[in-house]
C-alpha positions as CSV (number, residue, x, y, z in Angstrom):
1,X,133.2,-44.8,-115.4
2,X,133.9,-45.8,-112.0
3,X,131.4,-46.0,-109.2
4,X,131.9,-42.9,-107.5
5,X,131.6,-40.4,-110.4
6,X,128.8,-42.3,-111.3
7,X,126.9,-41.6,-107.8
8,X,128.0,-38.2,-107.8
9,X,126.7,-37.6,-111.3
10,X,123.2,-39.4,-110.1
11,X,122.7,-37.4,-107.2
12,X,123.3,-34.1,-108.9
13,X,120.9,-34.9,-111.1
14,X,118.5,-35.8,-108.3
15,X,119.5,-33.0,-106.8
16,X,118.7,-30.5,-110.3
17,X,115.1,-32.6,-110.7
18,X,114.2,-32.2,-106.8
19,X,115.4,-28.0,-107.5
20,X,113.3,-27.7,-110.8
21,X,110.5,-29.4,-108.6
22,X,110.2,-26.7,-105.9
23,X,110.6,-23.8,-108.6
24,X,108.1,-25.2,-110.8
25,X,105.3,-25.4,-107.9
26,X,106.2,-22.3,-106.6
27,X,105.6,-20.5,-110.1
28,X,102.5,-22.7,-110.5
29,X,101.1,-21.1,-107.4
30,X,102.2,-17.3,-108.4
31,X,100.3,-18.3,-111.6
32,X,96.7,-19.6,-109.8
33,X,96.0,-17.3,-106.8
34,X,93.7,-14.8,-109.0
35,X,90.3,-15.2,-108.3
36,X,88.4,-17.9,-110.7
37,X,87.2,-14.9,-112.7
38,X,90.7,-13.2,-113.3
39,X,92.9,-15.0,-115.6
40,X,96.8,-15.1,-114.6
41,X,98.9,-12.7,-116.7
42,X,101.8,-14.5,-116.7
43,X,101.9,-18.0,-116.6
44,X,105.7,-18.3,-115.2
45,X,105.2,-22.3,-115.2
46,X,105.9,-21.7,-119.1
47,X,109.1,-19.6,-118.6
48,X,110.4,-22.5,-115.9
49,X,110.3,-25.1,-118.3
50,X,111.2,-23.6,-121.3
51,X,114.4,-22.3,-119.6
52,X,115.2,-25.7,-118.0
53,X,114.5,-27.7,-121.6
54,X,116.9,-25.3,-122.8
55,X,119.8,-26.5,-120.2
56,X,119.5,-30.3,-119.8
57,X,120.3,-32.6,-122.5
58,X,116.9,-33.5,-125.1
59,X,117.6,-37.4,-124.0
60,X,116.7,-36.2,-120.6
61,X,113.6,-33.6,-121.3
62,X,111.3,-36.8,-119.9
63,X,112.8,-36.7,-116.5
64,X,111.7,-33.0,-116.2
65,X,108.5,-32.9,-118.3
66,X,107.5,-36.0,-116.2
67,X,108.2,-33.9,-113.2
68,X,105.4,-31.0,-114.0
69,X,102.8,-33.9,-113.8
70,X,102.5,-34.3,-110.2
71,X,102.4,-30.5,-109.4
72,X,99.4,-30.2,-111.8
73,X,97.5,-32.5,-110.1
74,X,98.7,-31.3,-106.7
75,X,98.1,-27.3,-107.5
76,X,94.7,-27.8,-109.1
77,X,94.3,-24.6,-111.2
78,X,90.8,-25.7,-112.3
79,X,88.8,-27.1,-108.6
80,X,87.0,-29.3,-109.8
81,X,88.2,-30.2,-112.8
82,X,87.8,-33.9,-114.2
83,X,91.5,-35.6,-114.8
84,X,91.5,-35.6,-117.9
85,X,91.7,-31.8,-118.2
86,X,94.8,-31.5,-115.7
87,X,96.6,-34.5,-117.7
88,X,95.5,-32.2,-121.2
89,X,96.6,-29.4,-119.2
90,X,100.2,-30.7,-118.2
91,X,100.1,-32.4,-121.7
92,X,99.9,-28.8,-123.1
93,X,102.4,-27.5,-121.5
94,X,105.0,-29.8,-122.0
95,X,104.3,-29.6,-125.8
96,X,104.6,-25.9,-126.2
97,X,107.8,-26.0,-124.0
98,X,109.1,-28.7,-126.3
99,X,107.8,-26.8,-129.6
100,X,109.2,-23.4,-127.9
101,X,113.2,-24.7,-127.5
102,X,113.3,-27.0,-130.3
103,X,112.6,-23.9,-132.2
104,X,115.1,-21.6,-130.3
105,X,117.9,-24.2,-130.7
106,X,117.4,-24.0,-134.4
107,X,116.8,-20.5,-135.3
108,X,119.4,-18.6,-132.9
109,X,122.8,-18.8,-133.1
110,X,122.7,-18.9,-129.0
111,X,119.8,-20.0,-127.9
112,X,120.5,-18.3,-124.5
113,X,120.5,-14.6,-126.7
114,X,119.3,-13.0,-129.3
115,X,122.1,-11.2,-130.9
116,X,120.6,-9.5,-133.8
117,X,116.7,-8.7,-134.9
118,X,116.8,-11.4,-137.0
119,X,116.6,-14.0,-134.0
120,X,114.8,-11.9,-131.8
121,X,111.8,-11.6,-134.9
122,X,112.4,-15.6,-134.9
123,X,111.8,-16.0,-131.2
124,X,108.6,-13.3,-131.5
125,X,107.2,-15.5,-134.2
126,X,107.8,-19.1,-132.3
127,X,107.4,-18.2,-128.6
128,X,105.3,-15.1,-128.7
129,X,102.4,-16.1,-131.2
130,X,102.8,-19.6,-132.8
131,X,103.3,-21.3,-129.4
132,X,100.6,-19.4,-127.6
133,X,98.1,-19.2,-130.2
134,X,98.1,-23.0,-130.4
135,X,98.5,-23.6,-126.6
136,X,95.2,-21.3,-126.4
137,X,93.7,-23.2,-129.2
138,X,93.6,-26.4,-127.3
139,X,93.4,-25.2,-123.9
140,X,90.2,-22.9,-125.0
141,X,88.7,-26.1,-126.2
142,X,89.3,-28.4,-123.1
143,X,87.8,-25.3,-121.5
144,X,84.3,-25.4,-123.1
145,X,84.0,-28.9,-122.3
146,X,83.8,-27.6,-119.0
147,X,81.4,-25.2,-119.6
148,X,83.5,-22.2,-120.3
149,X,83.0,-19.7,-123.2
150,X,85.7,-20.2,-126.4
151,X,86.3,-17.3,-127.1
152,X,87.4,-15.2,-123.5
153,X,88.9,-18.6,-122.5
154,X,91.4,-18.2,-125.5
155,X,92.0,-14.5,-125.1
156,X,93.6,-14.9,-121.5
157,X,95.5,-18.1,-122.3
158,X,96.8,-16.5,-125.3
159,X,97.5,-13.3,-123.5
160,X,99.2,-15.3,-120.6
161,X,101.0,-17.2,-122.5
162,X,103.0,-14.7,-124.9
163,X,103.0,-11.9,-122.1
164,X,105.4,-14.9,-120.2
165,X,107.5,-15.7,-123.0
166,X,108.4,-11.8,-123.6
167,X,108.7,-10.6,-120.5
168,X,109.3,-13.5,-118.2
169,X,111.7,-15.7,-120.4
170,X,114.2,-13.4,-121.5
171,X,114.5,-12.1,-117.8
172,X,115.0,-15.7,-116.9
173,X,117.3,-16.7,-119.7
174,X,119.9,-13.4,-119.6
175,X,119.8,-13.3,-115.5
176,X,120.2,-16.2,-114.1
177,X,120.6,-19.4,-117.2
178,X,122.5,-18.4,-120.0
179,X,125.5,-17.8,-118.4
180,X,127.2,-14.5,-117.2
181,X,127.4,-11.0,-119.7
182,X,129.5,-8.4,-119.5
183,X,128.0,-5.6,-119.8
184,X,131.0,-3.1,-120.3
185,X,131.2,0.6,-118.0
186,X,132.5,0.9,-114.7
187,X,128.9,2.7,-114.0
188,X,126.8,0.1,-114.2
189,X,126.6,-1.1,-110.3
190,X,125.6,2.1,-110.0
191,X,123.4,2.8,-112.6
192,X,122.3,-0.5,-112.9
193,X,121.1,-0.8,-109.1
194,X,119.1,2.5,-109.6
195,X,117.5,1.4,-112.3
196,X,116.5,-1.8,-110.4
197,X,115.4,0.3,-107.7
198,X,113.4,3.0,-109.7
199,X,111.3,0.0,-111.6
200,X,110.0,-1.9,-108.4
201,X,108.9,1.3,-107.1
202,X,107.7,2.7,-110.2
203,X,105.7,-0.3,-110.3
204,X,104.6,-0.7,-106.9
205,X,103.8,2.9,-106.6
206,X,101.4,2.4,-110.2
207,X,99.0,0.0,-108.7
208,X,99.3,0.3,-104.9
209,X,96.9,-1.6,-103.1
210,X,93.3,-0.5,-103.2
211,X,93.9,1.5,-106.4
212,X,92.2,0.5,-109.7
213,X,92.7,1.5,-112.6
214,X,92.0,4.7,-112.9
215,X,92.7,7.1,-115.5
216,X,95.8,8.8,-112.8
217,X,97.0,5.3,-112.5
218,X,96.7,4.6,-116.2
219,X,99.1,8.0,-116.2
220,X,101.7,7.0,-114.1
221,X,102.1,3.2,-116.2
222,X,104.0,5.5,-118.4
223,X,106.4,7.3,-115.9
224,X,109.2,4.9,-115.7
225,X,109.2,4.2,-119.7
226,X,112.1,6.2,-120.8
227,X,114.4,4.6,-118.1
228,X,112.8,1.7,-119.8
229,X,114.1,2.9,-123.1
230,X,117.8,3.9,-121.7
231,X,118.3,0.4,-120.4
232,X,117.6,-0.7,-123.3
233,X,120.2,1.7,-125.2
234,X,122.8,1.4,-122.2
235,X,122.4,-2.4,-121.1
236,X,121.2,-3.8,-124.1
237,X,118.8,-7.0,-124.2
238,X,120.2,-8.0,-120.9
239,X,118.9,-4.5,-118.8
240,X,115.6,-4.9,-121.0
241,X,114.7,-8.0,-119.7
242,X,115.6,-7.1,-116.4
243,X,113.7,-3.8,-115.9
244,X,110.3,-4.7,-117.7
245,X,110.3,-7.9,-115.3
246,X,110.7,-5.4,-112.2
247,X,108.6,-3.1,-113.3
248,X,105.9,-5.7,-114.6
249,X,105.2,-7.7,-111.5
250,X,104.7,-5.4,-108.7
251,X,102.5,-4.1,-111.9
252,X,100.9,-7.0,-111.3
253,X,100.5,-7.6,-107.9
254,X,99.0,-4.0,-107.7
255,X,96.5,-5.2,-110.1
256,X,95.4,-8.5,-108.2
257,X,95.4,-6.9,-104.8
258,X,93.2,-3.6,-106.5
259,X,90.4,-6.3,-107.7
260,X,89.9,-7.6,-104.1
261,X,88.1,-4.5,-103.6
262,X,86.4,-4.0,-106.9
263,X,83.8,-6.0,-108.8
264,X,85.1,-9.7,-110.7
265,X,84.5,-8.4,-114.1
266,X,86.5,-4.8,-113.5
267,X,89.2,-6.9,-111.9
268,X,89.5,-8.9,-115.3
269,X,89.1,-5.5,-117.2
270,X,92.5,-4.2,-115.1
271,X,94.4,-7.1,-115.8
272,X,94.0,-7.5,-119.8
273,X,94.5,-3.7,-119.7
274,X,98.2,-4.4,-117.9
275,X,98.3,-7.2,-120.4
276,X,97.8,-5.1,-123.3
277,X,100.1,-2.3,-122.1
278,X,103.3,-4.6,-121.3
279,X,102.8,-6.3,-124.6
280,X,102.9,-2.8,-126.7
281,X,105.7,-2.0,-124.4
282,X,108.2,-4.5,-124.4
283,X,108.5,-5.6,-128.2
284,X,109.6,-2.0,-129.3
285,X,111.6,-2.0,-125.9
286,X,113.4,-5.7,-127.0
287,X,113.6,-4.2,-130.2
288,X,115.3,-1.3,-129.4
289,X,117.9,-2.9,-127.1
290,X,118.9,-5.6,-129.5
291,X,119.8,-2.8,-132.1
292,X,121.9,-1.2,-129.5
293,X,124.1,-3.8,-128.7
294,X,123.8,-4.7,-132.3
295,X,125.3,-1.3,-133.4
296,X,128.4,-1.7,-130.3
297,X,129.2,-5.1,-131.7
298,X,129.6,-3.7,-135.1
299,X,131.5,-0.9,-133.8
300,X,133.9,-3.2,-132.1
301,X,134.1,-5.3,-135.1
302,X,135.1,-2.2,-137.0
303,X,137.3,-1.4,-133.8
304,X,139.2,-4.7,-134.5
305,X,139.2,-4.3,-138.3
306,X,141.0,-1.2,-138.2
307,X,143.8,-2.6,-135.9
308,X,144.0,-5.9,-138.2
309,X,144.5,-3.3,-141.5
310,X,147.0,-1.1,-139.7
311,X,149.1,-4.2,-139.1
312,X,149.0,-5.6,-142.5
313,X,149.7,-1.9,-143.9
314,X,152.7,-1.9,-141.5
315,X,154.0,-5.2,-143.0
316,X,153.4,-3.4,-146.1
317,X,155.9,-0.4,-144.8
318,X,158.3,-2.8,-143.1
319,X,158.4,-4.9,-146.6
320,X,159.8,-1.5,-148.8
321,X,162.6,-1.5,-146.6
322,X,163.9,-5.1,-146.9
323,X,165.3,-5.0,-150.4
324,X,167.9,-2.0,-149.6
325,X,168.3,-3.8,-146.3
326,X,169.2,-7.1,-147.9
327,X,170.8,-6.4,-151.0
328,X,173.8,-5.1,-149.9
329,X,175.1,-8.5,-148.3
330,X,173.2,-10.2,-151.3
331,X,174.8,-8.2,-154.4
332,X,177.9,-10.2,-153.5
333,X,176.0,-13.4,-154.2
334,X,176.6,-15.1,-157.4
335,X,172.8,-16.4,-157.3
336,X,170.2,-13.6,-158.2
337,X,167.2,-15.4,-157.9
338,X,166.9,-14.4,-154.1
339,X,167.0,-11.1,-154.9
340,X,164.6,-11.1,-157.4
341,X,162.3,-12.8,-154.8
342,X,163.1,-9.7,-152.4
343,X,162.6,-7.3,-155.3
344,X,158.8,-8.7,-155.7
345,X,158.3,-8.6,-152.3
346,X,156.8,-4.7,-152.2
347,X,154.3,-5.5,-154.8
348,X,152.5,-8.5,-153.0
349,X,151.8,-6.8,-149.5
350,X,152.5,-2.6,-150.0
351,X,149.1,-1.2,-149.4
352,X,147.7,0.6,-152.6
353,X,147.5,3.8,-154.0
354,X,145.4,6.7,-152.6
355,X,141.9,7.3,-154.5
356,X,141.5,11.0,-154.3
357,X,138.1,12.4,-154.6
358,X,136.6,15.4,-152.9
359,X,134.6,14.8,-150.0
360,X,133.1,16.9,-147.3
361,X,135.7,16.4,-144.1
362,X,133.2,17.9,-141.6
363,X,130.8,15.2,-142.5
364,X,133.3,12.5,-142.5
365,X,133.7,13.2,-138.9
366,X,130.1,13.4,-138.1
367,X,129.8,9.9,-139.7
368,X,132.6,8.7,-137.6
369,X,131.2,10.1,-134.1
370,X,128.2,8.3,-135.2
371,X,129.5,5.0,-135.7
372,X,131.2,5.2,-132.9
373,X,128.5,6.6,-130.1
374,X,127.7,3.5,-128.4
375,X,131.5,3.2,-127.8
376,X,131.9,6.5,-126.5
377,X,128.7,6.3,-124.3
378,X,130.1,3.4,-122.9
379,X,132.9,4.9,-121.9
380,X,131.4,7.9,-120.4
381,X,133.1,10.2,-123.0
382,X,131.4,13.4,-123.7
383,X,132.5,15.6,-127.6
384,X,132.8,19.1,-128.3
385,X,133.2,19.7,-131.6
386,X,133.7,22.6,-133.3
387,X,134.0,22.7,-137.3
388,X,134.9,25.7,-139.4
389,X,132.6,27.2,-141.3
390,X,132.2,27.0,-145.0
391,X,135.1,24.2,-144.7
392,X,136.5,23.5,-148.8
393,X,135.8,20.4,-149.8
394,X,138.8,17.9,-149.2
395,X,140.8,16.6,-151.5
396,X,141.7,12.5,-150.7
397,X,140.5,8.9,-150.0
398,X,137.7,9.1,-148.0
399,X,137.9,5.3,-146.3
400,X,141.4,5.8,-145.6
401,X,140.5,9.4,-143.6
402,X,138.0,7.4,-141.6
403,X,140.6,5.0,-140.5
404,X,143.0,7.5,-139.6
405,X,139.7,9.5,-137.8
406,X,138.7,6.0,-135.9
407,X,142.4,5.2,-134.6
408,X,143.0,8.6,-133.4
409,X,139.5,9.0,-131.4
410,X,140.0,5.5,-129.8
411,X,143.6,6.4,-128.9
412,X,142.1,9.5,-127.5
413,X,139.2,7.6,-125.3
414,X,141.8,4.8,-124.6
415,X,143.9,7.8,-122.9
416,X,141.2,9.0,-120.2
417,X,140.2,5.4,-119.6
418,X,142.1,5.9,-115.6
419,X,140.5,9.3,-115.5
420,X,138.1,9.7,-113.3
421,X,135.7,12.7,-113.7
422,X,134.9,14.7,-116.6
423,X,136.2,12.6,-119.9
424,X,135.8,14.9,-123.4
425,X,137.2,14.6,-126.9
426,X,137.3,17.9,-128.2
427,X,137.5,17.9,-132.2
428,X,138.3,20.6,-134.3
429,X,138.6,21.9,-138.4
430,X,140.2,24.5,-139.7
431,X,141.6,25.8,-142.8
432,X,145.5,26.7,-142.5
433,X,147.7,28.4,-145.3
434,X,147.1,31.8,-147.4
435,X,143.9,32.4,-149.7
436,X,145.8,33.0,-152.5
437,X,148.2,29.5,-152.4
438,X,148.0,26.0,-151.6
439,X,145.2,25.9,-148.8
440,X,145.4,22.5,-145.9
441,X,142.6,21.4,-143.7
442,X,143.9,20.7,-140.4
443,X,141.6,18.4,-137.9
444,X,142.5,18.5,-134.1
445,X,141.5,15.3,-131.6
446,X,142.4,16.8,-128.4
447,X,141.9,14.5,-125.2
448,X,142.3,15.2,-121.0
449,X,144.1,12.1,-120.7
450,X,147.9,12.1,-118.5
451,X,149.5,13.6,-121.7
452,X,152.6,12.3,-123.1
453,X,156.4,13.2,-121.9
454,X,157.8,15.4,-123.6
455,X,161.1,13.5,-123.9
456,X,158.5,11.0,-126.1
457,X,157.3,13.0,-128.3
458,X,159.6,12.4,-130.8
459,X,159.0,8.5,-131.1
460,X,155.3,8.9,-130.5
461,X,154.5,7.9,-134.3
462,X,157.3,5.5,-135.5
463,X,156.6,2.4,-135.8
464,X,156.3,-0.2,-133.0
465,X,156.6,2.9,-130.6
466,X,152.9,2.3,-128.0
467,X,152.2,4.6,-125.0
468,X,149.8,1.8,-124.1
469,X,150.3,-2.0,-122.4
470,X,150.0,-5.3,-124.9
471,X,150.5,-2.4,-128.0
472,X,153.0,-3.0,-130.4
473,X,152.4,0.8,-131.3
474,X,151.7,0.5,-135.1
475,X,148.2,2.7,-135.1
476,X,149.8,6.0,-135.4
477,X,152.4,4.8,-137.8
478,X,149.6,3.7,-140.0
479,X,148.1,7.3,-139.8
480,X,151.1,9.0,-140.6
481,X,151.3,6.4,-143.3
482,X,148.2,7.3,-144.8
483,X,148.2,11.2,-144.6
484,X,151.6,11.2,-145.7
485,X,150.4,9.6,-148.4
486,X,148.1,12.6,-149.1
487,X,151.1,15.2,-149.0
488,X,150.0,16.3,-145.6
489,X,151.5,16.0,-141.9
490,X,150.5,14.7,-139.0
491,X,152.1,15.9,-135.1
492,X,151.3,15.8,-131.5
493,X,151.3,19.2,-128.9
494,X,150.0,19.4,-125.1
495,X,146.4,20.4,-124.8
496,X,146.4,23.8,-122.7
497,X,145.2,22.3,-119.4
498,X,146.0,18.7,-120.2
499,X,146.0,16.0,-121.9
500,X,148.0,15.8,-125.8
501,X,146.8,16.8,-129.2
502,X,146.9,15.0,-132.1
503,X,146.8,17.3,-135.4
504,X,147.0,16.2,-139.6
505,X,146.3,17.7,-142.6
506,X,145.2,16.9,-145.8
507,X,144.5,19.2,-148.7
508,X,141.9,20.7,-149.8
509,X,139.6,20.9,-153.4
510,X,138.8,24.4,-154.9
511,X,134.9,23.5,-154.1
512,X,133.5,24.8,-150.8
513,X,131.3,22.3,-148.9
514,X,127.5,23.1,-148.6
């Protein structure tokens, strides 16, 4: 390494240790101006260091757990207090920190996430209740040696503690350390800035200054929580974190500036009651979002699926053909065994025979709109379906109808992508042919997308035909594939105002769906 890289690489590390040195003492500070009788509801010391033990290598943790020492005798959160309570105290903290990511490194996948319930339980269980309750545990009983009471003193360390790591620490870790997120709709700047907007003030308007907490202020705690809830749905963990931290501190700073005009023992009353609240709000609330982006990721993964099926079926297709293809110029040859090779080839990747049972088509469509609602709400894609009545029970593979169903309503949604405005999928069943002889359901997916020419028409479903960039136009194929395959047709018409519609049938069972 030569001398100059090495320098460089010194001084931004002096430069990262002098940055986690200011942050740190400024959280400290947030965390001790309540009054000696209020305890601090977050202790945002805790979500600093975790966060930071989470970036820099373990072999240099020392440098920066070393660092916290010198604010904690500097920023005295205990006046008074002998020295070996503030080197307990730092000692504490450095421990849970060290417990906190250890345990986050090892349990989630990414450390910086929590990408299903599974890890988020995991990081409730470490860094929400193991970590605090023993932090409290030893702080409470440094605490009494000072002449404080065991039991309160544990309460508001363990409160201040876990309220930190679930509400502080997830804002921290998904804004501004574990790297950028996409979070996917042209409407989020937009939305997202409202939202931002509507919590501070929300918040600040809850606990303005001079108000305690009264029953109307109690009331309007719960005004902002189903924006809460449709971040969480619409942003995911990433617009929970966000919008409980900006609608949990000016909470909080409400709170502290109330209890300058009210007695020392209400003031600790109004805090453990914002305590309480945030808690019972933001687990369901984390909860609730990971779920969310849990079902679009499956969605997409079915997305993908679908795609990597419809090109193995097409190789499938593209395989019958060979033989006749080939054989011509190979009948001439005296040696067989390549066309015996070509003969085989069908049977290793042709896709396999349709399993026909009867099925209820209206409610395979239902089951398909709900698998794919986090998709379409994402893409700002509103349905209108309308299903015949007293529909006959189909007659066909179910799986293979959803994959036709999933291609054709992404095609659609894919189609009003540029459109700005009003984006619906209109979907309709119907029953086509005579009472008396053979009887087809026909399904509509109608979109308001550009439409397509009319001179294309025509090629729209052969293979490696795309209306689309980067498509090697195989989806549609595959559909007319598959319904083919149950004796029925598939087409494409112009919707009446605009936009193309894409119809198939399928037959139908003698059995009328409930």
């Amino acid at each position: 390494m030569s001398d100059r890289k090495y320098h460089r690489e010194r001084a931004a590390e002096v430069a990262s240790l002098c940055f986690f040195e200011v942050v740190f003492y400024v959280a400290y500070k947030y965390s001790v101006v309540f009054s000696q009788g209020v305890p601090s509801p977050f202790w945002l010391p805790d979500a600093v260091l975790i966060c930071t033990l989470l970036i820099v290598p373990w072999n240099r943790w020392w440098l920066f757990l070393c660092a916290t020492l010198p604010v904690n005798l500097l920023a005295n959160v205990t006046p008074g207090a002998p020295a070996w309570f503030l080197l307990a105290f730092c000692a504490n903290d450095a421990l849970k920190a060290i417990l906190v990511v250890t345990a986050m490194r090892h349990l989630l996948k990414n450390p910086f996430r929590f990408n299903s319930p599974r890890e988020f339980a995991a990081y409730l269980g470490v860094a929400v209740l193991v970590a605090p309750i023993l932090s409290a545990s030893f702080g409470a009983v440094s605490l009494y040696f000072l002449g404080y009471e065991f039991r309160p003193s544990w309460e508001r360390w363990f409160l201040g503690d876990a309220l930190t790591n679930l509400v502080i620490t997830p804002a921290v870790l998904y804004w501004f350390v574990g790297g950028p997120t996409n979070i996917r709709g042209t409407s989020y700047p937009v939305g997202g800035t409202l939202l931002s907007l509507g919590m501070v003030f929300a918040g600040g308007v809850a606990f303005m200054k001079g108000v305690a907490m009264t029953t109307h202020a109690m009331m309007l705690l719960y005004v902002p929580v189903p924006f809460l809830i449709w971040a969480a749905i619409r942003f995911g963990p990433r617009g929970a974190s966000g919008s409980l931290a900006l609608f949990g501190l000016p909470v909080v700073y409400g709170a502290m500036y109330a209890g300058e005009s009210s007695a020392p023992h209400q003031e600790s009353v109004d805090v453990l009651s914002i305590q309480l609240f945030l808690v019972a709000l933001a687990v369901p609330l984390f909860l609730i979002a990971v779920l969310s982006q849990e079902k679009k990721r499956s969605a997409r993964e079915l997305k993908e699926s679908s795609l990597d099926t419809n090109r193995i079926s097409t190789t499938g297709e593209l395989t019958v053909s060979l033989p006749h293809e080939l054989n011509q110029p190979l009948a001439r040859a005296k040696d067989g065994r390549a066309n015996d090779f070509i003969q085989r080839m069908p049977n290793m990747l042709q896709q396999g025979h349709v399993q026909t049972t009867p099925f209820d088509l209206n409610e395979t469509i239902g089951d398909v709109l709900t698998m794919m609602r986090s998709d379409l709400v994402v893409r700002n894609v509103s349905t209108n379906i309308v299903t015949a009545p007293h529909l006959p029970l189909a007659n066909g593979d179910r799986i293979q109808i959803q994959r036709v169903l999933l291609n054709l309503i992404f095609n659609a949604c894919d189609a009003m992508t540029d459109k700005p405005g009003e984006r619906t999928l209109s979907i309709k069943t119907d029953i086509e042919g005579a009472a008396e002889g053979p009887r087809m359901i026909e399904v509509s997916i109608a979109d308001r997308g550009p439409g397509i020419p009319v001179q294309r028409k025509e090629n729209v479903i052969a293979p490696f035909y795309g209306t689309k960039a980067n498509n090697v136009g195989i989806g549609l194929s595959n559909c007319h594939s598959i319904i083919a395959a149950h004796a029925g047709k598939i087409w494409v018409s112009d919707n009446q105002e605009f936009g193309s519609v894409i119809h198939f049938t399928i037959p139908t069972c003698q059995r009328v769906a409930a």
